[in-house]
C-alpha positions in Angstrom: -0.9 81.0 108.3 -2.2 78.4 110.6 -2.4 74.8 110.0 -5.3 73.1 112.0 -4.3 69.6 113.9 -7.6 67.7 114.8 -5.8 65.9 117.4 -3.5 66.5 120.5 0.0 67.5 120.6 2.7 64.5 120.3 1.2 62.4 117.9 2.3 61.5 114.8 -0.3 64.2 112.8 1.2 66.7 115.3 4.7 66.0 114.5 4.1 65.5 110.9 2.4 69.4 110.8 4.7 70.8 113.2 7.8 69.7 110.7 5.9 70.9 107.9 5.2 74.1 109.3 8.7 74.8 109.9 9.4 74.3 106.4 6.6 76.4 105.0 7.2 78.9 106.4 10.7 80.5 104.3 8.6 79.3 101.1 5.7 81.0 101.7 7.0 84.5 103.7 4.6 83.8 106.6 4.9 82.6 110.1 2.9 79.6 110.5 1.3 78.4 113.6 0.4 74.9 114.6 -3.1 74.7 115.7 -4.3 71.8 117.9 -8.3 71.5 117.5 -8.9 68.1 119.7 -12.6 66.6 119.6 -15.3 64.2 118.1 -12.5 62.0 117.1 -11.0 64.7 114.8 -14.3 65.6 113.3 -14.7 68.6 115.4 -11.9 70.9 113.4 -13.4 69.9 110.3 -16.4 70.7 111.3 -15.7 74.4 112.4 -13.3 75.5 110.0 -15.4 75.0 107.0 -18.0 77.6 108.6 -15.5 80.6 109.8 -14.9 81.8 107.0 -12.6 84.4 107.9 -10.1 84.9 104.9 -6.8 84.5 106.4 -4.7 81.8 105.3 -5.9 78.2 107.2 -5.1 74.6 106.4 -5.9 71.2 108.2 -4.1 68.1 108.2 -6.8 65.7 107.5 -6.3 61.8 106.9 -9.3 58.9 105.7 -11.2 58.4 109.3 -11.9 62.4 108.7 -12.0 62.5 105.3 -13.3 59.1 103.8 -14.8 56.9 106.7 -16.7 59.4 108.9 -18.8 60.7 105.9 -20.1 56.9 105.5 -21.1 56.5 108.8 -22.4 59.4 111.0 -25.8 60.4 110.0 -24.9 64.3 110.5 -21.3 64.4 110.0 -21.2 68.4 109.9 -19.2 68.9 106.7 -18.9 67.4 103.5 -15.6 66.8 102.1 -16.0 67.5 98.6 -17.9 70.4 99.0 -16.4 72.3 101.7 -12.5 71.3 101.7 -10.2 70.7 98.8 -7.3 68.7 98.7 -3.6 70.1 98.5 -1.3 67.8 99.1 -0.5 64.4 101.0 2.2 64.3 102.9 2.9 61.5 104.7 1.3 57.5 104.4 1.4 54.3 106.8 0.6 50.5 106.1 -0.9 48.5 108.3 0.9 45.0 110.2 -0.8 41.8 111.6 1.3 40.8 114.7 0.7 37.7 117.2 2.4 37.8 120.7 6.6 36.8 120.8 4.9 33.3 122.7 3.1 32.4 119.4 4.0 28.9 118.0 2.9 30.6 114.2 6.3 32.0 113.1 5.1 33.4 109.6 2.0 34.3 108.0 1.6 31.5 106.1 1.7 29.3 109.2 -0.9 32.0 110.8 -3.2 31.9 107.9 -3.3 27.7 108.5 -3.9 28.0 111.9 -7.0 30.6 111.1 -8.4 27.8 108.6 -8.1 25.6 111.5 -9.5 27.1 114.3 -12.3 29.5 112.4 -14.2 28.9 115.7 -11.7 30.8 117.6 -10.7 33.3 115.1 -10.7 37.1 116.6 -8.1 40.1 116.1 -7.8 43.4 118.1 -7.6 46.2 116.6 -7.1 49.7 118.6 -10.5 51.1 118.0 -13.4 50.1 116.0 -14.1 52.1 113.0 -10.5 52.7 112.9 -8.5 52.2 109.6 -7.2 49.3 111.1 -10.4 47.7 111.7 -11.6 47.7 108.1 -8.5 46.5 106.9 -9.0 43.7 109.1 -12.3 42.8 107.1 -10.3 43.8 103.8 -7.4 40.8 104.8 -10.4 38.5 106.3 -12.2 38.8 102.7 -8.8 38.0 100.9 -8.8 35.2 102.9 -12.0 34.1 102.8 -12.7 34.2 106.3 -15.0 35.3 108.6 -12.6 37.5 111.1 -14.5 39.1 114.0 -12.6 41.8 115.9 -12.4 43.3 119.2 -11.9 47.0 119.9 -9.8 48.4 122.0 -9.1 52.4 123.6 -6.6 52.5 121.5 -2.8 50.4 120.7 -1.8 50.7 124.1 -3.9 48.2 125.8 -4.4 46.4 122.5 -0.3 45.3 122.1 -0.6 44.6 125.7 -3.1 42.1 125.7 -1.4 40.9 122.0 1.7 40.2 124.8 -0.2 38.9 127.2 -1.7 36.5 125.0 -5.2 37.8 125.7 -5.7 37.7 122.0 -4.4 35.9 119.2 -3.5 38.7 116.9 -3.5 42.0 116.1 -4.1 44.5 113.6 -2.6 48.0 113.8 -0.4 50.6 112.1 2.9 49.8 111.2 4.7 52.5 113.4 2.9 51.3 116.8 3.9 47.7 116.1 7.2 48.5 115.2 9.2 49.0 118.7 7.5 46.3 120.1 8.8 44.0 117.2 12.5 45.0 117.6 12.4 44.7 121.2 11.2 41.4 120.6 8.1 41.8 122.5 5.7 41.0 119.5 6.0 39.5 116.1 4.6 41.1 113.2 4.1 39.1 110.5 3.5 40.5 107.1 2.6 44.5 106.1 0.4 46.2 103.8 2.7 48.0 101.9 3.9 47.9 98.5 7.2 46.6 99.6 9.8 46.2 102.5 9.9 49.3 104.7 13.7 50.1 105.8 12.3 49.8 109.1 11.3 46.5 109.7 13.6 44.8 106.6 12.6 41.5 107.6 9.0 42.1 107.6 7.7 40.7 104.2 4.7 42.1 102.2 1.5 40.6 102.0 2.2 40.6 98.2 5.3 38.7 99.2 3.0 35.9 101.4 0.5 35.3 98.5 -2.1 37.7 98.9 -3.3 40.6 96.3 -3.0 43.1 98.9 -2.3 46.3 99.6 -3.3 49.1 101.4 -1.8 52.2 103.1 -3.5 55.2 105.8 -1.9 58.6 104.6 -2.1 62.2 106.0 -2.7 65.2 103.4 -3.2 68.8 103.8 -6.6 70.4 102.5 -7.8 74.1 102.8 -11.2 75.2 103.0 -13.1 75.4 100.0 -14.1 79.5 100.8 -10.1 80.2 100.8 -9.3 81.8 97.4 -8.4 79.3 94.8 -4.9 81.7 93.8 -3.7 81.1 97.4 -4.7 77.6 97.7 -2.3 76.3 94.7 0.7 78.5 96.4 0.0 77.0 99.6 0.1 73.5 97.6 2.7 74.1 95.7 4.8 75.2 98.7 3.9 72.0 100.5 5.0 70.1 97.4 8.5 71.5 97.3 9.0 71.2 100.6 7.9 67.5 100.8 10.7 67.4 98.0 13.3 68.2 100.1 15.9 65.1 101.7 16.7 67.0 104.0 13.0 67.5 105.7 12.6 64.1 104.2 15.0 62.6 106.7 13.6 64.4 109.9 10.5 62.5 109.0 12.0 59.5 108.7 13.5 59.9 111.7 10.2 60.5 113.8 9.3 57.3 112.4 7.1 58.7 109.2 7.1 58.0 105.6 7.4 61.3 104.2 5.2 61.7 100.2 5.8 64.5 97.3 2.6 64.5 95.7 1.4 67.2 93.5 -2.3 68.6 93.8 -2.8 66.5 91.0 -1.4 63.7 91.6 -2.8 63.6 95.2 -6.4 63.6 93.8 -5.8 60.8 91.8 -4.6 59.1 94.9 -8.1 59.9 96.6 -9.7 58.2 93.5 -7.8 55.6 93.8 -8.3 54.9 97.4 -12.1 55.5 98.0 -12.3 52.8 95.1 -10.7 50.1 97.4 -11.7 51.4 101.1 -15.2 52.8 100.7 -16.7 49.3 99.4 -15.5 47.5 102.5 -16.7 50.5 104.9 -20.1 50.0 103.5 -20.0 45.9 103.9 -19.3 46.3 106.9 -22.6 48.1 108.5 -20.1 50.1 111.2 -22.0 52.2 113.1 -20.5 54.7 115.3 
């Protein structure tokens, strides 16, 4: 079987399939191959696999800028996802951090947020790419605030957590797992996450729940097949990803690449899609974002 990677080797998708791959395959009887399909910001895979049509066993590791924002905002996106792919199982999630250079005077959110009613004239927060995840859940945290929070794109966190250090720009916006070395190395600050609760990983790190705020949000990575692969072969290969999410002991090699391994049934994983166009697809659309 292959599973399909729409971006490079060494990232977190890549590591997240390759781990999977390895357990899938004693639970399934099948070698499976990690395939890396890089282009059009992940789109490209998405957009080829739906049309080969070959029979043999393929998945793709898919998250929302695939699956959720890129349908909203390219004109000719090249595949639907409800029609031509069908969820299996998620396997993975991230929440997102606001973080302000180690320099900053504002040691907590709650002294950020008065310091953004202050100075609304001088509000901005990078973000590592517009139309990213990150960028509308800056516009999701600027409407809970009831601010107006203009942001500034970067080519990714790299240069973004530089300039954040620097002191280039007041704060930042980005996944949890990019802003994490940089916080225990004391390089940055983050102040408050979009999970539900504390992540074992940052312990010190409250919630945006915690700081006042009725918010929450997470990214998350989850395995779909192509809707012309036979429906009996699908739920095995879902099943089999199921059980193997289950496991500690692959559990705790994900934890230790720094990823917060899910068990989610089929079911229960398209509930989760309900759930989560509900609260992200309203704030794409505000936004106007145009690629």
């Amino acid at each position: 079987m292959r599973l399909v990677v729409p971006y490079p080797p060494g990232g977190s998708s890549d590591r997240a399939a390759r781990l999977l791959a390895e357990a899938l395959a004693p639970r399934l009887g099948v070698l499976v191959t990690v395939d890396n399909r890089v282009g059009a910001g992940g789109r490209l895979a998405l957009q080829q696999l739906h049309r080969e049509n070959t029979g043999q066993n393929v998945v793709v590791l898919a998250n929302p800028a695939t699956m959720l924002v890129a349908p909203l905002v390219f004109k000719d996106n090249g595949y639907d996802p409800d029609k031509d792919y069908v969820v299996l199982s998620q396997i993975t999630r991230y929440a997102f951090g606001v973080a302000v250079g180690a320099g900053a005077q504002v040691r907590d959110f709650s002294h950020l947020h008065a310091w953004m009613l202050a100075h609304r004239d001088k509000l901005s927060a990078g973000i590592p790419a517009t139309g990213s995840l990150p960028h509308f859940f800056a516009l999701m945290l600027a409407e809970q605030l009831g601010l107006t929070l203009p942001v500034v794109g970067y080519r990714g966190s790299g240069p973004l957590l530089e300039d954040l250090m620097a002191g280039h720009v007041p704060m930042a916006i980005d996944t949890l797992d990019a802003l994490e070395p940089l916080h225990k190395a004391g390089k940055l600050r983050v102040l408050a996450m979009s999970d539900d609760q504390r992540v074992p990983a940052l312990p010190t790190v409250p919630t945006f729940k915690e700081a006042g705020l009725a918010l929450s949000a997470q990214g998350w990575n989850a395995l779909y097949a192509p809707a012309w692969l036979p429906a009996p072969r699908a739920r095995r290969i879902a099943d089999a990803v199921f059980q193997a999410m289950g496991d500690k002991a692959l559990q705790a090699r994900f934890t230790a690449a720094d990823m917060v391994p899910v068990a989610l049934s089929r079911e229960q994983t398209v509930q989760m899609l309900a759930a989560y166009r509900a609260q992200w697809v309203p704030v794409v659309r505000r936004s106007g974002f145009q690629p």
